[in-house]
DSSP file (Angstrom, degrees, kcal/mol; ACC not computed):
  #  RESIDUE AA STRUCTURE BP1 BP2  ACC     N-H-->O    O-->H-N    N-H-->O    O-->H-N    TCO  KAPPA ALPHA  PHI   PSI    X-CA   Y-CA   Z-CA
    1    1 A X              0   0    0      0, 0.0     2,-0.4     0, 0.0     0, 0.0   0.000 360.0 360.0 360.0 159.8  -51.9   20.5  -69.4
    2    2 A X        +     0   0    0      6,-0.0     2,-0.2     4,-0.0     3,-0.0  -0.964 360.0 177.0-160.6  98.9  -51.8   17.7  -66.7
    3    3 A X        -     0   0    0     -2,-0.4     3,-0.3     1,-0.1     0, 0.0  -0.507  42.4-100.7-118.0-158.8  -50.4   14.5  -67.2
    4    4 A X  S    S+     0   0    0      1,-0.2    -1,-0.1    -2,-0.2     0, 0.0   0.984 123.5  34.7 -76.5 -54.2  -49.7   11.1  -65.3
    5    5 A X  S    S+     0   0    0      2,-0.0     2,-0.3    -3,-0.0    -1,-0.2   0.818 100.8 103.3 -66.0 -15.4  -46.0   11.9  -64.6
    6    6 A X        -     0   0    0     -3,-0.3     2,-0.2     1,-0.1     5,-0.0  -0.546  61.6-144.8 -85.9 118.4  -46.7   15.6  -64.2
    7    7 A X    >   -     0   0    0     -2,-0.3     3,-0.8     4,-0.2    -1,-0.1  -0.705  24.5-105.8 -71.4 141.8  -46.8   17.3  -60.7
    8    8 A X  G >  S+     0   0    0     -2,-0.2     3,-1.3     1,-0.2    -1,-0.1  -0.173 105.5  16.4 -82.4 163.9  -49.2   20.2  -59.7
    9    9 A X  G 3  S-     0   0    0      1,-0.2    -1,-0.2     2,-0.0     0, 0.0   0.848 124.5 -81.0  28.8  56.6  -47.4   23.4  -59.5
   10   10 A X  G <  S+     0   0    0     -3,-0.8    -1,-0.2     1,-0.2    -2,-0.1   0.192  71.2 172.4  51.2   1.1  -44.4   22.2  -61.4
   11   11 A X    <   -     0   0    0     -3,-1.3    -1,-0.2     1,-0.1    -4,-0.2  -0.166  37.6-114.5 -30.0 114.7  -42.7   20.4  -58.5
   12   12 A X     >  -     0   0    0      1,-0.1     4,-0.8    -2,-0.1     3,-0.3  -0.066  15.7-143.6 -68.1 134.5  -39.7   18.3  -59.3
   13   13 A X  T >4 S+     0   0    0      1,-0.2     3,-1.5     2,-0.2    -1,-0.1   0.960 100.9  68.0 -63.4 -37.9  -40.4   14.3  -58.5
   14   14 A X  T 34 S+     0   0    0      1,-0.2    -1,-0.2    46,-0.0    -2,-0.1   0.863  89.0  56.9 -47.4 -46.0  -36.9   14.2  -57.3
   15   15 A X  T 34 S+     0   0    0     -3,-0.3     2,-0.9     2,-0.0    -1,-0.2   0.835  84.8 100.8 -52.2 -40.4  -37.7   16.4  -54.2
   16   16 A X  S << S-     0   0    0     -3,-1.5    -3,-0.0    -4,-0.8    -4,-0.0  -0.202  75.9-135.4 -53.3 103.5  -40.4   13.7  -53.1
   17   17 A X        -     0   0    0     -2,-0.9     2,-0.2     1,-0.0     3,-0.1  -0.380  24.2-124.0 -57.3 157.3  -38.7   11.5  -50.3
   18   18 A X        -     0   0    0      1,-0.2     4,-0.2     4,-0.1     3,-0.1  -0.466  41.4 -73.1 -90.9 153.8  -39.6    7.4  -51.0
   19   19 A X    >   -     0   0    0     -2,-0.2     3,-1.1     1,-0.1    -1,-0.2  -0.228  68.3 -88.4 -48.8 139.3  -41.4    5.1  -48.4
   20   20 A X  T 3  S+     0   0    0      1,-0.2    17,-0.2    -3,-0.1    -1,-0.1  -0.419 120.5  35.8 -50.2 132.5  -38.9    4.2  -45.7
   21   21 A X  T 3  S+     0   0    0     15,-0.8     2,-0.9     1,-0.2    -1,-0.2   0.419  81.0 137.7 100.9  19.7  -36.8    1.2  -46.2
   22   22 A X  E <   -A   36   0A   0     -3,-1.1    14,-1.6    14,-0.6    -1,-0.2  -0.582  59.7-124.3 -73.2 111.2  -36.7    2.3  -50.4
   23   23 A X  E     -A   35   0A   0     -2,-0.9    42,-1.1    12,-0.2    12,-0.2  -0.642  33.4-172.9 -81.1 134.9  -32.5    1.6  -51.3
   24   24 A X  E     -AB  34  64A   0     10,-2.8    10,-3.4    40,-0.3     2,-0.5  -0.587  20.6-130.1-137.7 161.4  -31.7    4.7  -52.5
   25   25 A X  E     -AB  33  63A   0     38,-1.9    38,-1.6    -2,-0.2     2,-1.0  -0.951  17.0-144.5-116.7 130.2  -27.8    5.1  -54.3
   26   26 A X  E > > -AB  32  62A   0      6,-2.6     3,-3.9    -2,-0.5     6,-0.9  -0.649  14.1-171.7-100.4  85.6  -25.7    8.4  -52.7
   27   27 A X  T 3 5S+     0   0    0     34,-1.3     3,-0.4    -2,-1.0    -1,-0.2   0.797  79.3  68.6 -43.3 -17.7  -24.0    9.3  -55.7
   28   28 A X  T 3 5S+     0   0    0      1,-0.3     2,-0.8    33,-0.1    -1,-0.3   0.857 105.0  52.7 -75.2 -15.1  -21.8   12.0  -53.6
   29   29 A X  T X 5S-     0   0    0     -3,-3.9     3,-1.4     3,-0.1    -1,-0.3  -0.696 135.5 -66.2-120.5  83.7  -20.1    8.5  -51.8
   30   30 A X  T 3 5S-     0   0    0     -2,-0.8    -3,-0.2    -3,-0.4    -2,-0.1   0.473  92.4 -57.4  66.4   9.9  -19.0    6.4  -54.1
   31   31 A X  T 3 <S-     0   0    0     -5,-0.8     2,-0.4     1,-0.2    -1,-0.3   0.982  91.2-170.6 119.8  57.4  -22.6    5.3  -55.8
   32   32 A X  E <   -A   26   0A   0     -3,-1.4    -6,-2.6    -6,-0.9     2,-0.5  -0.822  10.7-134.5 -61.0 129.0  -23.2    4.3  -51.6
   33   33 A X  E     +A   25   0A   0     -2,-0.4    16,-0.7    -8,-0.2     2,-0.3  -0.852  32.9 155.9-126.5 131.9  -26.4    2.3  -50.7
   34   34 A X  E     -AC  24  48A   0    -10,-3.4   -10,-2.8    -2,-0.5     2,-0.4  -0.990  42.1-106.1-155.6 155.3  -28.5    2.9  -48.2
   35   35 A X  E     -AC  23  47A   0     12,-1.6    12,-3.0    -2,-0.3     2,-0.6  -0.740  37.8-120.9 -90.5 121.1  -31.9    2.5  -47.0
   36   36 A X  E     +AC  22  46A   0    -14,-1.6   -15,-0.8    -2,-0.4   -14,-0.6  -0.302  39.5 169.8 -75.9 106.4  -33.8    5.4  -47.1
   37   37 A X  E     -     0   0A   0      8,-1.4     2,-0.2    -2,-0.6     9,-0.1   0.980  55.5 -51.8 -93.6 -59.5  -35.0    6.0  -43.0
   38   38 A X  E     -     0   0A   0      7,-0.3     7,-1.0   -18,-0.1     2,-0.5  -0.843  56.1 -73.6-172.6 174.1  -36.5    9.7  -43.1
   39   39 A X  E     - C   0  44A   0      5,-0.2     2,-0.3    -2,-0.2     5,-0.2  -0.960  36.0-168.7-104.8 138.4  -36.3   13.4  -44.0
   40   40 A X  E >   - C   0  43A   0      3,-1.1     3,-1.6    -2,-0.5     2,-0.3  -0.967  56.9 -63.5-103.1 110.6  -34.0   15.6  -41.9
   41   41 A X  T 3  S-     0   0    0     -2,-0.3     0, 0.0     1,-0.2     0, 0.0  -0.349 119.9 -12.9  59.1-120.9  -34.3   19.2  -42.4
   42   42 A X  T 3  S+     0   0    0     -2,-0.3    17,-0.4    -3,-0.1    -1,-0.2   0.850 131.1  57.9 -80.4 -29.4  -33.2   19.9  -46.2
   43   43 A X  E <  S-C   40   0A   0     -3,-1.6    -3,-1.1    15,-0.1     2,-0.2  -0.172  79.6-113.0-116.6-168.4  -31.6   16.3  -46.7
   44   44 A X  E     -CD  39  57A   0     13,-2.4    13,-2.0    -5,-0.2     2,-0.3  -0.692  28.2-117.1-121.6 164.4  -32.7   12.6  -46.5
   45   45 A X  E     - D   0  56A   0     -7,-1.0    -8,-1.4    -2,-0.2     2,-0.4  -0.922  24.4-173.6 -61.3 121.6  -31.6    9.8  -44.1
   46   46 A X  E     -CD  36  55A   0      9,-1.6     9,-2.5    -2,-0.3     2,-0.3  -0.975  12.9-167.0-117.9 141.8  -30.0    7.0  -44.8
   47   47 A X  E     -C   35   0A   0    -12,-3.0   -12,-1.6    -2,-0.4     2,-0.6  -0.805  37.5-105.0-110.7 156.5  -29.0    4.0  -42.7
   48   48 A X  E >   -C   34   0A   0     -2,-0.3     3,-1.6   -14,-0.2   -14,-0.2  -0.629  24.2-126.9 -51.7  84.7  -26.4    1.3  -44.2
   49   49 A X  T 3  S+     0   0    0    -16,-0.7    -1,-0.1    -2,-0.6     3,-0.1   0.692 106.7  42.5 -71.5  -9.7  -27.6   -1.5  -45.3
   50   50 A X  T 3  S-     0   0    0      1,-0.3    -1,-0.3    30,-0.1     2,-0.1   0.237 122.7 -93.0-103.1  42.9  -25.7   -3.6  -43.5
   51   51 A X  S <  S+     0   0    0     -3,-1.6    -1,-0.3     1,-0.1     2,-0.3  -0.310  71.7 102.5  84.7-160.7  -26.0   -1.7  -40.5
   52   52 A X  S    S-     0   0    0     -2,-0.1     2,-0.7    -3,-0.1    -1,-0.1  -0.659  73.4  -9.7  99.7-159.4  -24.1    1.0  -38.8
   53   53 A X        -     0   0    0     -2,-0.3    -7,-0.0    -6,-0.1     0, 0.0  -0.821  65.3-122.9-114.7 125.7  -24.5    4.9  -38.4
   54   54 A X        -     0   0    0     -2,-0.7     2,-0.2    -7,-0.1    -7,-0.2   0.015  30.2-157.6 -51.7 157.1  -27.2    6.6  -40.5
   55   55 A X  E     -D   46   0A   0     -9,-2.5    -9,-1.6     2,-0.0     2,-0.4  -0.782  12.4-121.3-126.2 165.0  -25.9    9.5  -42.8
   56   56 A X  E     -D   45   0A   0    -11,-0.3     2,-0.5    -2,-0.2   -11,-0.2  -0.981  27.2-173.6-112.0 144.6  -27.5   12.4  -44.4
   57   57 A X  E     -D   44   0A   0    -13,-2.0   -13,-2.4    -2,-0.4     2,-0.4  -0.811  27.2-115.4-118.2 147.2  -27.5   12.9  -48.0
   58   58 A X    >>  -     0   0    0     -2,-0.5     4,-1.7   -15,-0.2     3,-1.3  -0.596  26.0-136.1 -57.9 126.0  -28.7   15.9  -50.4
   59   59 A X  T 34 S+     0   0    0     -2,-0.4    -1,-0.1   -17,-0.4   -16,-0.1   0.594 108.7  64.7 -56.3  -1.6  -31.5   14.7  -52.6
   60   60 A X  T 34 S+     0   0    0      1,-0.2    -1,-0.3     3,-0.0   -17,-0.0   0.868 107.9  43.5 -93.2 -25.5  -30.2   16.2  -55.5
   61   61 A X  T <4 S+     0   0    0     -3,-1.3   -34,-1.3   -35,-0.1    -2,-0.2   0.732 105.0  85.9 -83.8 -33.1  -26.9   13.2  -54.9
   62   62 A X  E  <  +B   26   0A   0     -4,-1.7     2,-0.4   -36,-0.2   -36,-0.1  -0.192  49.5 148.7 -92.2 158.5  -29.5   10.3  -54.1
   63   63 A X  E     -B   25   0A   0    -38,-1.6   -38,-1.9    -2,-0.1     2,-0.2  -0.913  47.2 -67.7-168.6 151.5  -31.4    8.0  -56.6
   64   64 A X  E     -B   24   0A   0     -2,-0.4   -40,-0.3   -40,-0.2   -41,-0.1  -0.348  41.1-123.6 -57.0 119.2  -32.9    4.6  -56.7
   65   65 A X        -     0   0    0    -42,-1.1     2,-0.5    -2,-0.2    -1,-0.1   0.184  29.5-128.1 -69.2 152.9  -31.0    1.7  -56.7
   66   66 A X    >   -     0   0    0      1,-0.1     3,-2.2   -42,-0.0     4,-0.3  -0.875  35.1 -82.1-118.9 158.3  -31.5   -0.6  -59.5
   67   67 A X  T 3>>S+     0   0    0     -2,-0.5     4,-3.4     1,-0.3     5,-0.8   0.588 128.8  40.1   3.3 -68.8  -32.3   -4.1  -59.6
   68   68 A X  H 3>5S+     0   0    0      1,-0.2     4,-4.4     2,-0.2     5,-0.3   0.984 110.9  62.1 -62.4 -49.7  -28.6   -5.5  -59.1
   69   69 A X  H <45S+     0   0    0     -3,-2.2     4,-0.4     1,-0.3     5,-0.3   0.904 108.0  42.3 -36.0 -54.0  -28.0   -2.7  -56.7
   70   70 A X  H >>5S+     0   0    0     -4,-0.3     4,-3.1     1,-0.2     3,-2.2   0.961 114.8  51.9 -70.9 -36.9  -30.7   -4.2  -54.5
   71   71 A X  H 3<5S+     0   0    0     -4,-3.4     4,-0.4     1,-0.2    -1,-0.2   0.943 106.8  47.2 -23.7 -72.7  -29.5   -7.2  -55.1
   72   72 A X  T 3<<S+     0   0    0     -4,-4.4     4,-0.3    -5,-0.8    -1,-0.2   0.594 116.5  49.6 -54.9 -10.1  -26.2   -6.7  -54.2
   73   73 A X  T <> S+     0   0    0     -3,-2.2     4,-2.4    -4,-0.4    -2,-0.2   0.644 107.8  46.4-122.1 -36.3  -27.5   -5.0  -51.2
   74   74 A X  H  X S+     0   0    0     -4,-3.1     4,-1.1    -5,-0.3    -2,-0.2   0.590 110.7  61.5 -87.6   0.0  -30.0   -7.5  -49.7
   75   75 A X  H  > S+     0   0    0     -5,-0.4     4,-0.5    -4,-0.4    -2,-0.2   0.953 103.9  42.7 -92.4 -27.3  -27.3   -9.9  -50.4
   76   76 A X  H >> S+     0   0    0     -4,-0.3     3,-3.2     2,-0.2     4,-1.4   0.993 107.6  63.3 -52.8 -86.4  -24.8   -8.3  -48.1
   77   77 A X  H 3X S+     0   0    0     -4,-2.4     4,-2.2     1,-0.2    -1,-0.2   0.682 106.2  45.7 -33.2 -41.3  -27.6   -7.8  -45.6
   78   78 A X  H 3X S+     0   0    0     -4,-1.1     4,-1.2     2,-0.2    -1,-0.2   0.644 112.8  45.2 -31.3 -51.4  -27.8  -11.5  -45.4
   79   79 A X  H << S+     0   0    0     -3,-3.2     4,-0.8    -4,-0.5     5,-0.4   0.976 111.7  53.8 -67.2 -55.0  -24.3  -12.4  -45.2
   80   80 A X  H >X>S+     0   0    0     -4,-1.4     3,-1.5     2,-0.2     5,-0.9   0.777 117.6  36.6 -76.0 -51.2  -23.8   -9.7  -42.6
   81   81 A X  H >X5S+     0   0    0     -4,-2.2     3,-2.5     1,-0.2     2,-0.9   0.715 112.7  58.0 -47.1 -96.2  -26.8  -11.3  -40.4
   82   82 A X  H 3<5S+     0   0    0     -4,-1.2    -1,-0.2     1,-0.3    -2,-0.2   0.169 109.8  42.8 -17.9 -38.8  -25.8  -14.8  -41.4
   83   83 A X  H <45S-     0   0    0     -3,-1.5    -1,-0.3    -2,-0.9    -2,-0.2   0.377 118.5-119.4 -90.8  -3.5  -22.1  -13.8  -39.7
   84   84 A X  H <<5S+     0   0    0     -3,-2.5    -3,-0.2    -4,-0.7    -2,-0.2   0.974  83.2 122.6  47.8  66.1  -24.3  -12.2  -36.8
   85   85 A X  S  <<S+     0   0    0     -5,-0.9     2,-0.3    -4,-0.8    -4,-0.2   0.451  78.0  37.8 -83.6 -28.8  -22.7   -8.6  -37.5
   86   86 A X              0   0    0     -5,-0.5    -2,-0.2    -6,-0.3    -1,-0.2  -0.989 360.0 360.0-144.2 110.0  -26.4   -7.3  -38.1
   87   87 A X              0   0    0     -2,-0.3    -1,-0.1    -3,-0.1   -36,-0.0   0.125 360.0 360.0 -84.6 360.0  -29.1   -8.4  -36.2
């Protein structure tokens, strides 16, 4: 049986990397937020969002931020330009 959420040959949705620039939450740091840059090897990229040195996370630790997260996260990006930390 084959439905709309259902992947072919039982593949888990989790495993699927997100578009680049998706803010994704690294539960292994302190529920961290970062914008999700690429796949490296087994794990994901992430860059900070208010700049700084990209990390790699396990996929099984990441998930999508929700609403206030991004919130919280583009608002920070903002300041951080605003104070011309992040360019």
């Amino acid at each position: 049986m084959c439905g709309e959420n259902v992947l072919p040959n039982g593949q888990d949705p989790s495993q699927h990397p997100p578009p680049p620039g998706t803010l994704m939450v690294d539960t292994s740091r302190k529920d961290r937020v970062g914008e999700f840059r690429g796949v490296a090897g087994p794990y994901w990229a992430l860059r900070p969002v208010r700049g700084g040195v990209e990390w790699e996370a396990d996929p099984e630790h990441l998930r999508p931020a929700t609403r206030i997260e991004r919130l919280r996260a583009e608002t920070a990006r903002r300041n951080a330009r605003s104070e011309g930390r992040l360019l």
